[in-house]
N, C-alpha and C positions, 0 to 999 in steps of 0.2 A: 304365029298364026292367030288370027282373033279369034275369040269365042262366037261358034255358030251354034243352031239349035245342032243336037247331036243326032243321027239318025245311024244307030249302030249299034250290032249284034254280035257277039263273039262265039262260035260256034262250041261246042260239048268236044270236037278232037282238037279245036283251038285250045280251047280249058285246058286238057289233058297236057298239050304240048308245053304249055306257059307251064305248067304244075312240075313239070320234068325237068324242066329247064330250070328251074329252082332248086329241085332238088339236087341236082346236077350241082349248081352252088356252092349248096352246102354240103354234098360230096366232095371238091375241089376245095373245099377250107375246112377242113377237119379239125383245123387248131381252134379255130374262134370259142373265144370264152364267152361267159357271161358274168359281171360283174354286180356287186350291189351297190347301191348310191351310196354305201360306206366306205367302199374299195377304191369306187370312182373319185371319190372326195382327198383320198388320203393317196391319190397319184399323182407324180406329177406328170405336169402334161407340156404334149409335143405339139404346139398348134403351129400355124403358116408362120408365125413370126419364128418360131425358134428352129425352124428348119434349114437356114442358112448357118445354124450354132449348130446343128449337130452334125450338117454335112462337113464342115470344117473342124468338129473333133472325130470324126470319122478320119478324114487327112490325117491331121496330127497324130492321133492313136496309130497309124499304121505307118507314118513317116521317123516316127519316137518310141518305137517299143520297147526301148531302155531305159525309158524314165517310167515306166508302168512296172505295178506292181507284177509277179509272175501271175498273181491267181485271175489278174485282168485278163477274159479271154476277148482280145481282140476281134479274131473270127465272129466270134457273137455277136458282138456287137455291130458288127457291120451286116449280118445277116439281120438283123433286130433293124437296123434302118432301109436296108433293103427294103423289108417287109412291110417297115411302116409306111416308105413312098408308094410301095406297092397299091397298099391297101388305101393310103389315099387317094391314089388314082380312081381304083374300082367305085371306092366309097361316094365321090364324085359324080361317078357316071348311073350309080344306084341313087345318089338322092334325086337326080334330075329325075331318073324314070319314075323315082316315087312321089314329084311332086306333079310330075305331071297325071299319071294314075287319082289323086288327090283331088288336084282340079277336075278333072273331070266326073270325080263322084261327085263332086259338089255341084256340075255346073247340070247333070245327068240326073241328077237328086232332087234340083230344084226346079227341074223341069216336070219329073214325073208329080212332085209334091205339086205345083201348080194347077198341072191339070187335077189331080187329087182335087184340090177344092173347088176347082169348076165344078168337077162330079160332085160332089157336096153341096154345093147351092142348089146344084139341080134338084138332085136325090131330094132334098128336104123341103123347096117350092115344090112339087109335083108329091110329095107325101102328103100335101095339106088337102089335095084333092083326088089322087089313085090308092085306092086301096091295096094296103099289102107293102107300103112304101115307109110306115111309118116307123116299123121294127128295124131296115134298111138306116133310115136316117140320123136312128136314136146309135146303132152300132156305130155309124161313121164317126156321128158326134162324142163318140167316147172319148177318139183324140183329145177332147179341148176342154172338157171338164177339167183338167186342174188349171187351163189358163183362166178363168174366175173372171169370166165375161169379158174381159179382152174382145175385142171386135175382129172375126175374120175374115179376110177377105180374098175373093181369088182372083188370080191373076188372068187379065183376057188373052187372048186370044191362042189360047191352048186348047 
């Protein structure tokens, strides 16, 4: 779908519902860790390329359990890739909702921010001559003090 202006509210039992509904989530995976970028460094990893490797020692392991060690626990391991495809799946249909969630803060964002500086040119032309508007314009403008005269500009037709 292309990008339209957004014209869209989410209601307070909408909130609530979305909120449960996560929760719920993270009720149904209990196990999910959290790793430090020390942990994550020092793993090896199971990306799209090596998942035709481990579905096929998955085979193997379960077709060859005489050439494994006893302490190999095969079960586990096949549950460990279970889990993984599992989670890949899910993982997938979460980054989509989250990029799309994303784009639209962004696209939501710079829409409210646009009109924002409409109101600001305004605010600050009509400061020059209504009184009571020049404390109004100095606040607004606190935004842009650290852009150090940078030229701002708003966008029409917002």
């Amino acid at each position: 779908m292309a990008y339209q202006n957004i014209n869209a509210a989410i209601s307070p039992e909408d909130i609530q519902e979305i909120k449960a509904s996560l929760q719920t989530i993270h009720k149904k995976l209990p196990f999910l860790v959290t790793l430090s970028a020390e942990e994550r460094q020092k793993l090896v990893k199971m990306g799209d390329k090596s998942l035709a490797f481990v579905n096929n020692s998955v085979t193997a392991a379960q077709s060859n359990r005489d050439i494994l060690p006893a302490s190999f626990n095969v079960e586990e391991f096949v549950r460990d890739y279970q889990l993984a495809t599992t989670l890949t799946e899910l993982l997938t249909s979460m980054r989509q909702l989250t990029e799309q969630v994303d784009d639209t803060l962004l696209a939501v964002g710079s829409e409210a921010m646009s009109s924002s500086l409409t109101v600001y040119d305004y605010v600050k032309t009509a400061a020059k001559k209504t009184p009571g508007l020049k404390t109004l314009a100095e606040q607004l403008g606190e935004r842009f003090k650290a852009l150090k005269g940078r030229p701002v500009k708003a966008a029409s037709g917002n």
